[in-house]
C-alpha positions in Angstrom: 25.0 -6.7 -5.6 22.0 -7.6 -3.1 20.5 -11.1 -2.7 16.5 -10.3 -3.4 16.3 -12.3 0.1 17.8 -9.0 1.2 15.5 -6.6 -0.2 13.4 -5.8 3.4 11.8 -3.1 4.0 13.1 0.4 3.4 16.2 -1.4 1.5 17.0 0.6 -1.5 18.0 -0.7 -5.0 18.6 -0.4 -9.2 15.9 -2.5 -11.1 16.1 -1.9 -14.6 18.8 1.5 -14.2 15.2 2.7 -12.1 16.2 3.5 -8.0 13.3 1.2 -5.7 12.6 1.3 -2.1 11.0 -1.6 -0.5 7.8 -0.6 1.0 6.8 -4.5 1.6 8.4 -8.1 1.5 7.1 -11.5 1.2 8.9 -14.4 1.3 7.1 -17.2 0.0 8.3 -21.1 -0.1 6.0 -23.2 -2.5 6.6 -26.9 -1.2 9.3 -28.4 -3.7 9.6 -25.5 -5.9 12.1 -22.8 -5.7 11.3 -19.9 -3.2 9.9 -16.2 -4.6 10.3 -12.9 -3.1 7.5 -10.5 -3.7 7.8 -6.5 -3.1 5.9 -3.9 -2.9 8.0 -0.9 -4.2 8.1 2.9 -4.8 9.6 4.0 -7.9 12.0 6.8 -6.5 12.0 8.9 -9.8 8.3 8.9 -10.3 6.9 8.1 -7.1 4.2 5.3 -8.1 4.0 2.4 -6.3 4.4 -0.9 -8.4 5.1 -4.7 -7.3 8.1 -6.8 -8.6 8.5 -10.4 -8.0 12.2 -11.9 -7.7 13.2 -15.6 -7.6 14.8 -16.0 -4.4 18.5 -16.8 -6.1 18.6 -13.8 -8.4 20.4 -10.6 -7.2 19.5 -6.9 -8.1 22.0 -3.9 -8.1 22.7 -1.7 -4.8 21.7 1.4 -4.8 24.4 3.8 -3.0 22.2 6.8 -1.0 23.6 9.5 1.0 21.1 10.2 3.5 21.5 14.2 4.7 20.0 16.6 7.8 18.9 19.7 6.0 16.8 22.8 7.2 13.5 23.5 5.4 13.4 27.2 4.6 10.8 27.8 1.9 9.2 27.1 -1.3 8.5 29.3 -4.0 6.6 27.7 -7.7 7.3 24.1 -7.8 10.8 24.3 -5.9 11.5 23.7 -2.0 14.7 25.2 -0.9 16.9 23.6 2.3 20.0 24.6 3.8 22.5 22.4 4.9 23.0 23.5 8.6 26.6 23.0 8.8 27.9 24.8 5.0 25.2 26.8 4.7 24.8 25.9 0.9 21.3 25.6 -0.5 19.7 23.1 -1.8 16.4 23.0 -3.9 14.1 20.2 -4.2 11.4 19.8 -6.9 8.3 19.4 -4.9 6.8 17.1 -6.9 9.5 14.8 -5.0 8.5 15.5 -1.7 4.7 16.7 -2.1 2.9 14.4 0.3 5.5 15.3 3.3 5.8 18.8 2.4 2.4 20.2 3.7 4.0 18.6 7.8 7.2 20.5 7.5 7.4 23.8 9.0 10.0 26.4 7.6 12.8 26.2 10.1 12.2 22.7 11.1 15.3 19.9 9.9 14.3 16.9 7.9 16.3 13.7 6.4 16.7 13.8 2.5 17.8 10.7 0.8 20.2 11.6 -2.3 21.5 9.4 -5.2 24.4 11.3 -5.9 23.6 14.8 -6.2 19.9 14.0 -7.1 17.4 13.9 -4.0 15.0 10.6 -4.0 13.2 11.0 -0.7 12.5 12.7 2.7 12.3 11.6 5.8 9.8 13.1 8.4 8.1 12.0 11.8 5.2 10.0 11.9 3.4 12.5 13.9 3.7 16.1 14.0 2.2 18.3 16.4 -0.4 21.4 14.3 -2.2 24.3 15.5 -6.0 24.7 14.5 -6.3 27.8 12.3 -9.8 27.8 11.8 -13.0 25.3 12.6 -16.7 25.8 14.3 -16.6 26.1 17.9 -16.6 23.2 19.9 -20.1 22.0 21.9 -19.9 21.5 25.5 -20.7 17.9 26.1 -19.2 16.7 23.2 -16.4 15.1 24.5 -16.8 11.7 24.4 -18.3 11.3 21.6 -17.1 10.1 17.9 -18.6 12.5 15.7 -16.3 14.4 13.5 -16.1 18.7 12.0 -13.7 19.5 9.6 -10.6 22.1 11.1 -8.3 23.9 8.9 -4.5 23.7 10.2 -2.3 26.3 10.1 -0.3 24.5 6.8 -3.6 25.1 5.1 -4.4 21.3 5.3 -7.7 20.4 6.3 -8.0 17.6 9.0 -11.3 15.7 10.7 -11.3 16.3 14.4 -13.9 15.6 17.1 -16.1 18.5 18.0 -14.4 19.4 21.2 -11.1 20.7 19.6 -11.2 24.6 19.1 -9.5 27.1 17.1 -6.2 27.5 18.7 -5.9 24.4 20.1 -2.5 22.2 19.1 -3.7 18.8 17.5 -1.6 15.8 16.8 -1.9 14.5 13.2 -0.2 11.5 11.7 1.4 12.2 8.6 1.0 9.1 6.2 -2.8 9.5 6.4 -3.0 13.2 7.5 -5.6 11.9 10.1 -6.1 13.3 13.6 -4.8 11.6 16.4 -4.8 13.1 20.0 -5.1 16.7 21.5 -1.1 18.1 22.1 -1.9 20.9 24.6 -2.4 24.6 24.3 
């Protein structure tokens, strides 16, 4: 059992026989009254986003994750399969569990699932992940300091707003919780 005062950020746990992670936590003290935790959660089944409020002396179940290094290979329909590096056995992944990170991991590249039991809840990836641009109009000399966006196609098929001086070629950083541009990488 967890203390709601415990439930900080990324802290996973059972509400209602549901697995939450915390994506925010407020601790507010009303003067005489009794203290309340708020959160900010994410459903881990569904994926929606919901807030819970807890008074700050009730406790929720603990939710027991295995969290687990496994190579993306490839996806095919609505599944994305992984290897574990180490037994080679294969693991698939519905992608509607993993569709807003999918589109940053290359096929080759290791990422961190989270699993409750045998059943994967999350994934793990970078912050920032270094693209290539596939395809976007040529960049105008002079353009360099200015704040004026084009649109570039990445080689994950994700479209990203750059400034006019990147080219098609060029390797791009791009933050992957808002999929927005962020600073050249180099050739």
């Amino acid at each position: 059992m967890l203390a709601s005062t415990d439930l900080k950020n990324g802290v996973t746990f059972l509400a209602d026989g549901k697995p939450y992670k915390v994506v925010k936590y407020d601790f507010i003290k009303m003067g005489r009254g009794g203290a309340t935790v708020k959160l900010k959660v994410r459903n881990l089944d569904s994926g929606s986003v919901e807030e819970k409020s807890y008074s700050s002396n009730v406790k929720v179940d603990n939710l027991v994750t295995v969290k687990r290094q496994l190579q993306y290979l490839y996806t095919a329909g609505t599944i994305a399969t992984f290897m574990d590096p180490e037994s080679y056995e294969q693991v698939e992944i519905p992608t509607s569990v993993i569709e807003s990170e999918l589109p940053f991991i290359k096929e080759g590249e290791t990422a961190t699932i989270m699993f409750w039991g045998d059943k994967p809840l999350s994934i793990d990836i970078p912050p920032k992940v270094n693209l290539k641009v596939a395809d976007t109009d040529p960049g105008v000399k002079g353009n360099s300091a200015s704040n004026m966006y084009k649109s570039a196609v990445m080689e994950n098929g994700i479209t990203v707003r750059v400034p006019l001086f990147i080219e098609k070629g060029e390797m791009i950083r791009v933050d992957t919780r808002t999929g927005e541009y962020v600073e050249r990488a180099g050739k």
